[in-house]
mmCIF file of the N, C-alpha and C atoms, coordinates in Angstrom:
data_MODEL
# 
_entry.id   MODEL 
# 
loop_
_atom_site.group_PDB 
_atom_site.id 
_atom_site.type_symbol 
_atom_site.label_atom_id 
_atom_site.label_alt_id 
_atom_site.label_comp_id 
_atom_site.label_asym_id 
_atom_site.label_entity_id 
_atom_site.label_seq_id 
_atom_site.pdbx_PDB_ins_code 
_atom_site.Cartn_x 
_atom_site.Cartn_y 
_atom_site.Cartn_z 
_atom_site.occupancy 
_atom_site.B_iso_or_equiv 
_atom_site.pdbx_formal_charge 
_atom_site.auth_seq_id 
_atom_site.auth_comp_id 
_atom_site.auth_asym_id 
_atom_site.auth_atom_id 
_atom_site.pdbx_PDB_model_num 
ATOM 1   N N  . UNK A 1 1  ? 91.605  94.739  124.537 1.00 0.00 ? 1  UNK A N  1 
ATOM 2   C CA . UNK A 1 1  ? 92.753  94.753  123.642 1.00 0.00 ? 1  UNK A CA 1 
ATOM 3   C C  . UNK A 1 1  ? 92.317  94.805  122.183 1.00 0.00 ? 1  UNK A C  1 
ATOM 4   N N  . UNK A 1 2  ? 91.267  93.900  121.959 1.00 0.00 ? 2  UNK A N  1 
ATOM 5   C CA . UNK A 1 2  ? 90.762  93.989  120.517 1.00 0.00 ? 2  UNK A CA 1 
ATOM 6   C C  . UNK A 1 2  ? 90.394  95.368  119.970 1.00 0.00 ? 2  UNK A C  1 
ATOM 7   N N  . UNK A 1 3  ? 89.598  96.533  121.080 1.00 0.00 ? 3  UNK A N  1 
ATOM 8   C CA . UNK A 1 3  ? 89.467  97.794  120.147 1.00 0.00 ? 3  UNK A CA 1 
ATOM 9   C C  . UNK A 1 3  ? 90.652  98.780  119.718 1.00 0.00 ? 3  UNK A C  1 
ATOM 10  N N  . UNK A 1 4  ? 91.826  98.472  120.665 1.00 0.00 ? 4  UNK A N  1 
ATOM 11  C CA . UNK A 1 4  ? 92.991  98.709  120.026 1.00 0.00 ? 4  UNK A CA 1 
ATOM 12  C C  . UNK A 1 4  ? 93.659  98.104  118.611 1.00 0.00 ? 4  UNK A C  1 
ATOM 13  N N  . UNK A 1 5  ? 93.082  97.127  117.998 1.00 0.00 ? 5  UNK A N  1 
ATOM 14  C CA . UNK A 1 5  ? 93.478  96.552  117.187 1.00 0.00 ? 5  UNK A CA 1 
ATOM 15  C C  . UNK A 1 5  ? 93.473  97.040  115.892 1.00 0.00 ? 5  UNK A C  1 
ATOM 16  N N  . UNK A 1 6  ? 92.517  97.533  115.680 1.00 0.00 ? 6  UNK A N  1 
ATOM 17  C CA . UNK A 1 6  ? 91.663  97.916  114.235 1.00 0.00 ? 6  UNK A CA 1 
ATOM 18  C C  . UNK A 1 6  ? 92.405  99.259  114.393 1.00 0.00 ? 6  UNK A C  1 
ATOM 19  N N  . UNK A 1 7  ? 92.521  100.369 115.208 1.00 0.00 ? 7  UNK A N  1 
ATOM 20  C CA . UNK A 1 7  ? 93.073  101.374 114.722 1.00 0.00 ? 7  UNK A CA 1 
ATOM 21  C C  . UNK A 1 7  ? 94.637  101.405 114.453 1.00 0.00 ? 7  UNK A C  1 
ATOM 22  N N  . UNK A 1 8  ? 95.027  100.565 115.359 1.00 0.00 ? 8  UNK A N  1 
ATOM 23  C CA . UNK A 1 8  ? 96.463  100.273 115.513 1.00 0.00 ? 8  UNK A CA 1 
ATOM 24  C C  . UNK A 1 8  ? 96.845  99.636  113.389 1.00 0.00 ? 8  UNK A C  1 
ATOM 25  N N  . UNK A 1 9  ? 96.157  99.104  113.232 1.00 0.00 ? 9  UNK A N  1 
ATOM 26  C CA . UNK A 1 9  ? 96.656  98.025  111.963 1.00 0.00 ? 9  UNK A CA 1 
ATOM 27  C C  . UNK A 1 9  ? 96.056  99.391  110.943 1.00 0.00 ? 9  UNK A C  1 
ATOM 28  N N  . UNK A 1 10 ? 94.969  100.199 111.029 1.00 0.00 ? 10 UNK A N  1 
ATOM 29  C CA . UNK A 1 10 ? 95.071  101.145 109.950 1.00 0.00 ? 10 UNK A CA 1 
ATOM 30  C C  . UNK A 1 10 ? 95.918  102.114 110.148 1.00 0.00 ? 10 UNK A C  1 
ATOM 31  N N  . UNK A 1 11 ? 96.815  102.874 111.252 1.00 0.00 ? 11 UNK A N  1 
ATOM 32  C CA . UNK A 1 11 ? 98.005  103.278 111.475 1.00 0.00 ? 11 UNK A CA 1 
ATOM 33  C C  . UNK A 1 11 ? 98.854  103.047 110.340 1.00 0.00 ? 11 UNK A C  1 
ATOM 34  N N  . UNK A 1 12 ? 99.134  101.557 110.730 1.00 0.00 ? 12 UNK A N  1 
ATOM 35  C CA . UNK A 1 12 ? 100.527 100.803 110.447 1.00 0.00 ? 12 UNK A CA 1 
ATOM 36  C C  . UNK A 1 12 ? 100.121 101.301 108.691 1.00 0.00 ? 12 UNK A C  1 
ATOM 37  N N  . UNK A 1 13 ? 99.009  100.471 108.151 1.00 0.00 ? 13 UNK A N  1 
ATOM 38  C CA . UNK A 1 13 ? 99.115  100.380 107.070 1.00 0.00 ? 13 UNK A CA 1 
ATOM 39  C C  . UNK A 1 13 ? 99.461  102.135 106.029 1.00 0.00 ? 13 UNK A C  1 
ATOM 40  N N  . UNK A 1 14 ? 98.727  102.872 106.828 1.00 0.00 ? 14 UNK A N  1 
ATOM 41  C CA . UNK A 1 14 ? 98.745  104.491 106.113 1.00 0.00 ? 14 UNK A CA 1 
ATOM 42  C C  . UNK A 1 14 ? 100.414 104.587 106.095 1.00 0.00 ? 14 UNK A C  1 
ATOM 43  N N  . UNK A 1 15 ? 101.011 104.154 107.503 1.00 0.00 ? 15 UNK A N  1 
ATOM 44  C CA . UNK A 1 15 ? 102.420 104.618 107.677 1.00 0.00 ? 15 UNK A CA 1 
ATOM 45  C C  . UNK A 1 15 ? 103.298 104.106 106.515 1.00 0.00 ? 15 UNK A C  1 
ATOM 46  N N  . UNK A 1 16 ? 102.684 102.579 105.765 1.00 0.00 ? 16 UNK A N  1 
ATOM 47  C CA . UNK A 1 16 ? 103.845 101.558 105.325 1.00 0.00 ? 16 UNK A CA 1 
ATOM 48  C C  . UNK A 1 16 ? 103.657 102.171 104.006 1.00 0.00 ? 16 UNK A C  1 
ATOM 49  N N  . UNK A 1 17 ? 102.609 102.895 103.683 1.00 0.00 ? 17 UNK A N  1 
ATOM 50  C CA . UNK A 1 17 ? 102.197 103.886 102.174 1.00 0.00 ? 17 UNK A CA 1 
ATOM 51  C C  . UNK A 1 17 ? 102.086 104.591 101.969 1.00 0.00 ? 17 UNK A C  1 
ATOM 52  N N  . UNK A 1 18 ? 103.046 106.007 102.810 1.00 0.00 ? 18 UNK A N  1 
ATOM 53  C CA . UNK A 1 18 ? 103.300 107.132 103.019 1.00 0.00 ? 18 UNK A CA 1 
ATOM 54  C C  . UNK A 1 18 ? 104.332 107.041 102.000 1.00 0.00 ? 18 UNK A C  1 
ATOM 55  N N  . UNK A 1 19 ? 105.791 106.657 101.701 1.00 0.00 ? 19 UNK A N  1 
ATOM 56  C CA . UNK A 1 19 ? 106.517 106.370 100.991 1.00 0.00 ? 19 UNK A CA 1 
ATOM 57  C C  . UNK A 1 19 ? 106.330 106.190 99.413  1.00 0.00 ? 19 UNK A C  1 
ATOM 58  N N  . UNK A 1 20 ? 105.247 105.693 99.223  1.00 0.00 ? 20 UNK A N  1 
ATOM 59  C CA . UNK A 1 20 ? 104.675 105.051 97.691  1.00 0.00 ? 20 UNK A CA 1 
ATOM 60  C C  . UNK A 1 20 ? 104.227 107.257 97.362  1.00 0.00 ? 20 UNK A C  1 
ATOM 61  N N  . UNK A 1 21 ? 104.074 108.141 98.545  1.00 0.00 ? 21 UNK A N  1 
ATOM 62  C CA . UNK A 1 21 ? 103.593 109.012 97.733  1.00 0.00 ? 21 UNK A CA 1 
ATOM 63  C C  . UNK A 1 21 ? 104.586 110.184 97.564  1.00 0.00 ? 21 UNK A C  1 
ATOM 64  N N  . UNK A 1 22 ? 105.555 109.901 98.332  1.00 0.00 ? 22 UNK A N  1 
ATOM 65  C CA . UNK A 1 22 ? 106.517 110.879 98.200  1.00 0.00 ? 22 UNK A CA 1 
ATOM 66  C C  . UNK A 1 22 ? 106.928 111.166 96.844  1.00 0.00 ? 22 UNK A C  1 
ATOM 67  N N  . UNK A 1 23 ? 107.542 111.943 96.992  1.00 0.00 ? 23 UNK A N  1 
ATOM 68  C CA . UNK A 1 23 ? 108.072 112.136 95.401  1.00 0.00 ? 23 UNK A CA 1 
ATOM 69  C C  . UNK A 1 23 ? 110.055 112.097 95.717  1.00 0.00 ? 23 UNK A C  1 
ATOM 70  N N  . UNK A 1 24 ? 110.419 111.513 94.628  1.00 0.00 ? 24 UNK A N  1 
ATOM 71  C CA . UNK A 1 24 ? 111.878 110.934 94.571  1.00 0.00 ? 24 UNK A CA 1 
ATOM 72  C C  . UNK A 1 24 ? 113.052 112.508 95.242  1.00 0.00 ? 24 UNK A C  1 
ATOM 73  N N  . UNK A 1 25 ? 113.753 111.837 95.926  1.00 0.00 ? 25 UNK A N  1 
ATOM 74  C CA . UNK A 1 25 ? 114.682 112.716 96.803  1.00 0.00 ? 25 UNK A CA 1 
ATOM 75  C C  . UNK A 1 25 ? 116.014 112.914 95.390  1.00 0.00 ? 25 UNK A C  1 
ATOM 76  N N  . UNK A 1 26 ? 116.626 114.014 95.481  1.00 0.00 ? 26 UNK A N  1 
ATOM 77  C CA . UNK A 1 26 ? 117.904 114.132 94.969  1.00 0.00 ? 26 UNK A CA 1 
ATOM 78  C C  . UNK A 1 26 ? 118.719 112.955 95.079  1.00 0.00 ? 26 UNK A C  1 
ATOM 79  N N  . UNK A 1 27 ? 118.963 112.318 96.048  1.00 0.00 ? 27 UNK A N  1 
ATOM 80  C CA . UNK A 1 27 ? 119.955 111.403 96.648  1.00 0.00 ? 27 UNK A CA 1 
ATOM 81  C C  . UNK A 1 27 ? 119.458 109.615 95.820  1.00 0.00 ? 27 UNK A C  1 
ATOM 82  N N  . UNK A 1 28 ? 118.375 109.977 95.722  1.00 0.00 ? 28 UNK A N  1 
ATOM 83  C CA . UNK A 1 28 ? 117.805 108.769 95.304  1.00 0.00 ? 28 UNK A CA 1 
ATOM 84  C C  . UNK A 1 28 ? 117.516 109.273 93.369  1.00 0.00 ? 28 UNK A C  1 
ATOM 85  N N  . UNK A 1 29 ? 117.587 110.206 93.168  1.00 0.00 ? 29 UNK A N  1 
ATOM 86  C CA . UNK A 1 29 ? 117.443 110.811 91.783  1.00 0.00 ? 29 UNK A CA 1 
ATOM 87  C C  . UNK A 1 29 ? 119.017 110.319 91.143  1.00 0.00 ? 29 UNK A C  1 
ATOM 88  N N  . UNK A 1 30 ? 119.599 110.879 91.754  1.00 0.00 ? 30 UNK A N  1 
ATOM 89  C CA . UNK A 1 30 ? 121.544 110.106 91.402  1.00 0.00 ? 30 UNK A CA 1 
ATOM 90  C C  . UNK A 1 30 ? 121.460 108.960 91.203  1.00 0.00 ? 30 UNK A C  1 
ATOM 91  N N  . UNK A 1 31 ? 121.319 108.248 92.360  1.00 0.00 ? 31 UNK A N  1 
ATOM 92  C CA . UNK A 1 31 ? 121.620 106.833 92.188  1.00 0.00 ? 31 UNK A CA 1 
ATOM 93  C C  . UNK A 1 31 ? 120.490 106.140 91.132  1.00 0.00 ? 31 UNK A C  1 
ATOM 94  N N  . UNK A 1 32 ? 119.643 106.489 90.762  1.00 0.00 ? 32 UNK A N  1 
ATOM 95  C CA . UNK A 1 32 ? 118.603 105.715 89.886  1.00 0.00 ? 32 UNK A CA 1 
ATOM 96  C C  . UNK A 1 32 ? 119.647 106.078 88.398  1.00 0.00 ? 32 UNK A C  1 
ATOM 97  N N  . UNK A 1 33 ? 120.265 107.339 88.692  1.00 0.00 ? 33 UNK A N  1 
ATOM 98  C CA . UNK A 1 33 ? 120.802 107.743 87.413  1.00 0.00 ? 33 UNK A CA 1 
ATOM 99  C C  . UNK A 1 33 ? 121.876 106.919 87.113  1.00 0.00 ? 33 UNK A C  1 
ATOM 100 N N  . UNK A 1 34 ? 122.644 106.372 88.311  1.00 0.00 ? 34 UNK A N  1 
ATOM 101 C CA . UNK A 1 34 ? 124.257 105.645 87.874  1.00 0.00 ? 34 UNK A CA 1 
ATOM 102 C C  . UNK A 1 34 ? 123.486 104.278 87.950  1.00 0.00 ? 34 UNK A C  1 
ATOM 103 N N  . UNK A 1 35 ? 122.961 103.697 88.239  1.00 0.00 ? 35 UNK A N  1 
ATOM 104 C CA . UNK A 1 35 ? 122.304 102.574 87.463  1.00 0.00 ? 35 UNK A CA 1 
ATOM 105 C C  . UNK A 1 35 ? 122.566 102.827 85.994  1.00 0.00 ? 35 UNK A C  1 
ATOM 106 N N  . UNK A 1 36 ? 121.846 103.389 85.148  1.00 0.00 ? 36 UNK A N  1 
ATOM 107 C CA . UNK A 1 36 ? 121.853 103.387 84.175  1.00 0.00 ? 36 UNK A CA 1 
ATOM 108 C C  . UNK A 1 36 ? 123.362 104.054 83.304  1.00 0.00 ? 36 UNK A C  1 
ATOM 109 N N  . UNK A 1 37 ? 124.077 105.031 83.738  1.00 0.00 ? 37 UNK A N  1 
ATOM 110 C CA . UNK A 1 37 ? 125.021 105.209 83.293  1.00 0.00 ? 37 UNK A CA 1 
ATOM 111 C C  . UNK A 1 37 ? 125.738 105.634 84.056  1.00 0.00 ? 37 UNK A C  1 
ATOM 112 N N  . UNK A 1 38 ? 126.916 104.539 84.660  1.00 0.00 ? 38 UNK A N  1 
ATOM 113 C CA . UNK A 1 38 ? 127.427 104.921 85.559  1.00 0.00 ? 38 UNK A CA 1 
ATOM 114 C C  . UNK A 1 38 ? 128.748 105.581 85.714  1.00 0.00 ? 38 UNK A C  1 
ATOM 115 N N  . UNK A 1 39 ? 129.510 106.022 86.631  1.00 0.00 ? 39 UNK A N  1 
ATOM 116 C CA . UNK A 1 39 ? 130.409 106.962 86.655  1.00 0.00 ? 39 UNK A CA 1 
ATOM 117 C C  . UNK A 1 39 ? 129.831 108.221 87.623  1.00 0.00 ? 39 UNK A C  1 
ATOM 118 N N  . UNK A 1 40 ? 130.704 109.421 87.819  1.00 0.00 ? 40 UNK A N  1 
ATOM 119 C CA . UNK A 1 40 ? 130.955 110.577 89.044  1.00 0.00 ? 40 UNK A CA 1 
ATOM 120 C C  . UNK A 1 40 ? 129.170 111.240 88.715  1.00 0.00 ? 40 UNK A C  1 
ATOM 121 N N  . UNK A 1 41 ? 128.700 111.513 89.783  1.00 0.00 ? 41 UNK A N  1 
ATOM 122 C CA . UNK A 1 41 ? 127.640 112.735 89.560  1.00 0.00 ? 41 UNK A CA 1 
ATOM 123 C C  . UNK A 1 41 ? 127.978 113.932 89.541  1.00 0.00 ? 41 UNK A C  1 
ATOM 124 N N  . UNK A 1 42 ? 128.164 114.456 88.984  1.00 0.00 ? 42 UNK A N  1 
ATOM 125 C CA . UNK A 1 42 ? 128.746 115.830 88.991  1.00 0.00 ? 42 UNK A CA 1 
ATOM 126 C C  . UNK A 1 42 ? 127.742 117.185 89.113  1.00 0.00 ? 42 UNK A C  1 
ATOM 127 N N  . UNK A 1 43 ? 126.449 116.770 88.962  1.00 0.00 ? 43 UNK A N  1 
ATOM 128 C CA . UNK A 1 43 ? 125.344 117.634 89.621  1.00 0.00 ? 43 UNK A CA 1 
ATOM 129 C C  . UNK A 1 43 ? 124.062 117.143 89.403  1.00 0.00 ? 43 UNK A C  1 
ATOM 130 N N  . UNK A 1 44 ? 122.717 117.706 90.479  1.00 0.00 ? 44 UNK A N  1 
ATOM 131 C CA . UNK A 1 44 ? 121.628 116.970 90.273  1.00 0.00 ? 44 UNK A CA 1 
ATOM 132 C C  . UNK A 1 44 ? 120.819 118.342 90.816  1.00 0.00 ? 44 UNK A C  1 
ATOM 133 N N  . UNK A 1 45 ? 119.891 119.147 89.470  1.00 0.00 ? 45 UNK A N  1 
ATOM 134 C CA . UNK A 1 45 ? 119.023 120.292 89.648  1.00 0.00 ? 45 UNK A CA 1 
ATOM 135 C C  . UNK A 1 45 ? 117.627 119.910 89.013  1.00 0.00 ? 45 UNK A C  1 
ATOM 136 N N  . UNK A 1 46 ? 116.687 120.205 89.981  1.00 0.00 ? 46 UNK A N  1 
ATOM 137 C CA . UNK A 1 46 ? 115.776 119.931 89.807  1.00 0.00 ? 46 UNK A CA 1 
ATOM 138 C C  . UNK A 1 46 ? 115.047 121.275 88.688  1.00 0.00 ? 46 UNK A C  1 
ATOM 139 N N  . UNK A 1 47 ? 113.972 120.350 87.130  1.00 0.00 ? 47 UNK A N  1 
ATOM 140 C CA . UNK A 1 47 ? 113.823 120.881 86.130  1.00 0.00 ? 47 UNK A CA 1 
ATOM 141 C C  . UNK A 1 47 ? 112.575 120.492 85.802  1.00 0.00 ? 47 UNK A C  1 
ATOM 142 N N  . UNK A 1 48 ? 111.759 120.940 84.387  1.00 0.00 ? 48 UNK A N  1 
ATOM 143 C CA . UNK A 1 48 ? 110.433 120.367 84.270  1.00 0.00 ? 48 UNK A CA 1 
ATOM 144 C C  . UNK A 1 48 ? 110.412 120.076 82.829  1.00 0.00 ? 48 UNK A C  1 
ATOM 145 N N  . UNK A 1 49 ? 109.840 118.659 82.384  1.00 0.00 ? 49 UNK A N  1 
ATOM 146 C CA . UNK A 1 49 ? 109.884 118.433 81.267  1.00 0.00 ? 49 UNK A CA 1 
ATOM 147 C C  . UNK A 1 49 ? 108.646 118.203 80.914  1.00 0.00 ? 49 UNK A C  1 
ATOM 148 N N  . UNK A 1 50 ? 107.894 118.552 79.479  1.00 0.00 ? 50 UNK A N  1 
ATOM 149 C CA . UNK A 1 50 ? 106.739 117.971 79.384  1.00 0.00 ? 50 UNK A CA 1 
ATOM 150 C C  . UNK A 1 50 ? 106.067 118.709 80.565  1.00 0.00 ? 50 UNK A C  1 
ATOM 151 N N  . UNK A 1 51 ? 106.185 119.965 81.634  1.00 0.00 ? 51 UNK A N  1 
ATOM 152 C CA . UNK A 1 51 ? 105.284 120.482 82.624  1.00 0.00 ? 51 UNK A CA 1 
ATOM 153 C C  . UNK A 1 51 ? 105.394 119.301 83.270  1.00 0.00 ? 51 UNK A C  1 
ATOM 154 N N  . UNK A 1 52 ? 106.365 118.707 83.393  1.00 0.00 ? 52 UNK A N  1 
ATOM 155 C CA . UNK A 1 52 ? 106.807 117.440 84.631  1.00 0.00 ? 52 UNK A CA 1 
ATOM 156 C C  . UNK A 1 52 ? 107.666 117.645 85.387  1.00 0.00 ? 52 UNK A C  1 
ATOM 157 N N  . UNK A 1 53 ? 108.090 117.918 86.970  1.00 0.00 ? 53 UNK A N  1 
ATOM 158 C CA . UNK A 1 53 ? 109.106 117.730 87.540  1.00 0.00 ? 53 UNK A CA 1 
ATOM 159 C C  . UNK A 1 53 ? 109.790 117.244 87.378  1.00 0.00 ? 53 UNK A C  1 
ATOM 160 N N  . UNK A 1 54 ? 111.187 116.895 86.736  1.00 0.00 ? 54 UNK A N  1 
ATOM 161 C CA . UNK A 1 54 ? 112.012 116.105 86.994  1.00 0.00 ? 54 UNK A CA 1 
ATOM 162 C C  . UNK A 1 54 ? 113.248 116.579 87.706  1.00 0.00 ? 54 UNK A C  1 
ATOM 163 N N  . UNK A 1 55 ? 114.056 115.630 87.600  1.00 0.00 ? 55 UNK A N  1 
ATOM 164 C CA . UNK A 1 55 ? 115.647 115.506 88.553  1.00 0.00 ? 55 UNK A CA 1 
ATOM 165 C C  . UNK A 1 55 ? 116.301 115.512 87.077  1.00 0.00 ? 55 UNK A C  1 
ATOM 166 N N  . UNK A 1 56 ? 117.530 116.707 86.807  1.00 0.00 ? 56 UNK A N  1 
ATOM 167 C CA . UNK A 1 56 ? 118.224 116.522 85.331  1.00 0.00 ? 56 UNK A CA 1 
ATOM 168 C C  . UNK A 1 56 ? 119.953 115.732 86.478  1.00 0.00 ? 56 UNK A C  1 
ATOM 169 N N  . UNK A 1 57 ? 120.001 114.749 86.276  1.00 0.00 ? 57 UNK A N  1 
ATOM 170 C CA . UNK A 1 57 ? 121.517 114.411 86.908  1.00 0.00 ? 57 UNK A CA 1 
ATOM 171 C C  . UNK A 1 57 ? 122.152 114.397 85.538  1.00 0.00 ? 57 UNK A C  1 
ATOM 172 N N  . UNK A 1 58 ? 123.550 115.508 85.951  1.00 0.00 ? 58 UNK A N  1 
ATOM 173 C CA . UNK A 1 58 ? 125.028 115.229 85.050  1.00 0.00 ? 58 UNK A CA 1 
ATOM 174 C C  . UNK A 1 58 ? 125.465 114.190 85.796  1.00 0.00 ? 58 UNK A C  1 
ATOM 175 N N  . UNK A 1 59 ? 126.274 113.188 84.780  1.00 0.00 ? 59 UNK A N  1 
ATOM 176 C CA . UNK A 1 59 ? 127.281 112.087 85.039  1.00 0.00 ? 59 UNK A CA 1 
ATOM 177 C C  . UNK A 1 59 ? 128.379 112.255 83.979  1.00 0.00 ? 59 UNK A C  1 
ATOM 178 N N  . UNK A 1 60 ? 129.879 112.083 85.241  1.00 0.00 ? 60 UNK A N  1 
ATOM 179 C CA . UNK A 1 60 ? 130.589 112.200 84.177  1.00 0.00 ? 60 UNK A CA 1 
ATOM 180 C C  . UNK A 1 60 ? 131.380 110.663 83.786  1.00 0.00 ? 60 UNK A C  1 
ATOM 181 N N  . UNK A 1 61 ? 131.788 109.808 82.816  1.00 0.00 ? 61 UNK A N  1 
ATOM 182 C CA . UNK A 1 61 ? 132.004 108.575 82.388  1.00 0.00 ? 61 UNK A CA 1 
ATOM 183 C C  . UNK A 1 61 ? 133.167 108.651 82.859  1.00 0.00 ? 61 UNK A C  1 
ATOM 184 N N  . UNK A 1 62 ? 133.575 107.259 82.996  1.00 0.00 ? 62 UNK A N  1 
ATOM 185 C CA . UNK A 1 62 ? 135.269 106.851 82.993  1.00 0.00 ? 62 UNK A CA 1 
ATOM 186 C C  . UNK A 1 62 ? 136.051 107.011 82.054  1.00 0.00 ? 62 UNK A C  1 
ATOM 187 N N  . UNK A 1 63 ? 134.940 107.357 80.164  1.00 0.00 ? 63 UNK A N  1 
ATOM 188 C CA . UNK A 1 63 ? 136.131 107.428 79.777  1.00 0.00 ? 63 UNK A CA 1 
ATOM 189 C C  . UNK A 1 63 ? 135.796 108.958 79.024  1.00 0.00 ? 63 UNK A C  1 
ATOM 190 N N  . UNK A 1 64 ? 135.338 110.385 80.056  1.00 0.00 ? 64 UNK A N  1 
ATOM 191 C CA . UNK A 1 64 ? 135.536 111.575 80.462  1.00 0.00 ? 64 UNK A CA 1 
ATOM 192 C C  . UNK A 1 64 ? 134.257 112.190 79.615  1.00 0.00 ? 64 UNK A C  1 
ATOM 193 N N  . UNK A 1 65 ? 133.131 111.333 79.190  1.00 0.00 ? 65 UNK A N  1 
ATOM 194 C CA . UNK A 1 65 ? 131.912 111.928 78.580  1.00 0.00 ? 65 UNK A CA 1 
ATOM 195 C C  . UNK A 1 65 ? 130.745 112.372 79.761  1.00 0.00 ? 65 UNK A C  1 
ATOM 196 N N  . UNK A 1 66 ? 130.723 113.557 79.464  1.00 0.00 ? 66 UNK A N  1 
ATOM 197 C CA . UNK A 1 66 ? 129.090 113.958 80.198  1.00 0.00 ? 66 UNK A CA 1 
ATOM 198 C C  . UNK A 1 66 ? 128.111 113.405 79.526  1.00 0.00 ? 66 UNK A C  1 
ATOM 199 N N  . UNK A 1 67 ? 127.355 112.956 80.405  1.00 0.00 ? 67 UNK A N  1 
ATOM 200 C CA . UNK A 1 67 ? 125.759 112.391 80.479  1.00 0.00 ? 67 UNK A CA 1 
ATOM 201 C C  . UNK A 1 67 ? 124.367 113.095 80.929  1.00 0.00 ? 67 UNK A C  1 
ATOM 202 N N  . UNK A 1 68 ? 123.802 113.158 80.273  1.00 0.00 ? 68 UNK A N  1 
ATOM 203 C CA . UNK A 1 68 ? 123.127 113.839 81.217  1.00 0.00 ? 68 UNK A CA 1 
ATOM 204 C C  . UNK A 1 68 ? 121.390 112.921 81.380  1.00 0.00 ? 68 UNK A C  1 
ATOM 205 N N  . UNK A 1 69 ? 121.001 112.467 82.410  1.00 0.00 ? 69 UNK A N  1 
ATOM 206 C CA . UNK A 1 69 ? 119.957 111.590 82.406  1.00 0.00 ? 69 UNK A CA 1 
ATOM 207 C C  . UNK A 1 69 ? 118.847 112.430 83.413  1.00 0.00 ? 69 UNK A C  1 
ATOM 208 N N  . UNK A 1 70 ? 117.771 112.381 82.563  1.00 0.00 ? 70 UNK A N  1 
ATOM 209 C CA . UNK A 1 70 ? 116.703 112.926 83.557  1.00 0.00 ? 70 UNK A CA 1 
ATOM 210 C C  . UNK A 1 70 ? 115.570 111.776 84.087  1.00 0.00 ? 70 UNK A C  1 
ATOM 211 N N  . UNK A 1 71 ? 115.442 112.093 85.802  1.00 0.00 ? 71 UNK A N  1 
ATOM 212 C CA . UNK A 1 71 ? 114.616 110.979 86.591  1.00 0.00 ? 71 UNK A CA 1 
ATOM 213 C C  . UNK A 1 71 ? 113.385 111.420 86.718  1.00 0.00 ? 71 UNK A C  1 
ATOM 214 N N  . UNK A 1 72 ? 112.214 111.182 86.157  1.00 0.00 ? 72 UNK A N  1 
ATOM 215 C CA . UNK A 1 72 ? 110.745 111.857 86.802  1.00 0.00 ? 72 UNK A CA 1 
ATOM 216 C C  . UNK A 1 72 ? 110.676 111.488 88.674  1.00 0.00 ? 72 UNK A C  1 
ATOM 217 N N  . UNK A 1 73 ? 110.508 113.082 88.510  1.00 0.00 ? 73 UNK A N  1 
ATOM 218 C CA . UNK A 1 73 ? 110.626 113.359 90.228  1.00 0.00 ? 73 UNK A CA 1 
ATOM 219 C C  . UNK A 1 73 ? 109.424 112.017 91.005  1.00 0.00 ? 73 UNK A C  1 
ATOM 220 N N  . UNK A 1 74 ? 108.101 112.116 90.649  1.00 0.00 ? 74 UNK A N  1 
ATOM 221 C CA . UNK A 1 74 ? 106.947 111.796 90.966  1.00 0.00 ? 74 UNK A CA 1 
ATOM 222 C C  . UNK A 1 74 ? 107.453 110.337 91.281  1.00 0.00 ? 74 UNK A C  1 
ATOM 223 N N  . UNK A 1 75 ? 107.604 109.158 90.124  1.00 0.00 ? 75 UNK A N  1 
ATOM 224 C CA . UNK A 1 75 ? 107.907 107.876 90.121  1.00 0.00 ? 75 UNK A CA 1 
ATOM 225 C C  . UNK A 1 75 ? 109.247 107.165 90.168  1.00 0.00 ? 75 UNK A C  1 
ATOM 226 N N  . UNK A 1 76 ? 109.981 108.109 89.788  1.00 0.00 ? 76 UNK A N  1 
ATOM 227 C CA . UNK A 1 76 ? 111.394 107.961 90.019  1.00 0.00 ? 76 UNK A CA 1 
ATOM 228 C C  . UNK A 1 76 ? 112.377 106.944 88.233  1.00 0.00 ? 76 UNK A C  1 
ATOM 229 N N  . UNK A 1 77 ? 111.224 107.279 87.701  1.00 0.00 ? 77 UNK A N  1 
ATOM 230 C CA . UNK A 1 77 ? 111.756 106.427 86.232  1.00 0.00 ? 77 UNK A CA 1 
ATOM 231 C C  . UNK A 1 77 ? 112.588 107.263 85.866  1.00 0.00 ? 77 UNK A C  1 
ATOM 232 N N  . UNK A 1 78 ? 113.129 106.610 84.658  1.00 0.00 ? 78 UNK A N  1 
ATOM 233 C CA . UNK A 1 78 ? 114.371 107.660 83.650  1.00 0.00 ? 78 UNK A CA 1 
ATOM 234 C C  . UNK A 1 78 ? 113.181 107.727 82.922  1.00 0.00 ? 78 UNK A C  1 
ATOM 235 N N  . UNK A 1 79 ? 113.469 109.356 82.219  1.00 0.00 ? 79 UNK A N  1 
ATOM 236 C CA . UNK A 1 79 ? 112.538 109.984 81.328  1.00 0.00 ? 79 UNK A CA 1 
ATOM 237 C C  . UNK A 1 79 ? 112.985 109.911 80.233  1.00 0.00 ? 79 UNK A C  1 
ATOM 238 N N  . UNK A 1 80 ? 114.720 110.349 80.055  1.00 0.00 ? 80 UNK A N  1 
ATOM 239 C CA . UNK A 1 80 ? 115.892 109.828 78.961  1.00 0.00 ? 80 UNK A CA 1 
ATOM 240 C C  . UNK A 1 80 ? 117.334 109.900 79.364  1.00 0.00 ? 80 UNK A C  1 
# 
């Protein structure tokens, strides 16, 4: 049972840090965006700033202003 062990636990671990390398989904590009200013998404196209991938999300406000916030694709931060 033990030589099953060691490969089994470096499995797990590659699997649990597969995630840390992805790069940020549309769906998750929005919502990082209405965190910060929230209200309707009204579109989310992927753009490059600085020769950076990013996510540009429009938001539109409650009280009827477009926003427009860009997410770096890679880490998922607001860029502005």
């Amino acid at each position: 049972m033990k030589p099953l062990l060691k490969p089994s636990l470096c499995a797990l671990l590659v699997a649990l840090s597969l995630p840390a390398w992805a790069d940020v989904s549309r769906d998750e590009a929005a919502a990082a965006a209405q965190r910060v200013a929230s209200g309707r998404v009204l579109a989310v196209e992927r753009a490059e700033v600085d020769h950076r991938p990013v996510w540009r999300v429009k938001i539109l406000s409650a009280q009827g202003e477009v926003r427009i916030v860009v997410v770096d694709v890679a880490s998922g931060r607001i860029v502005r």
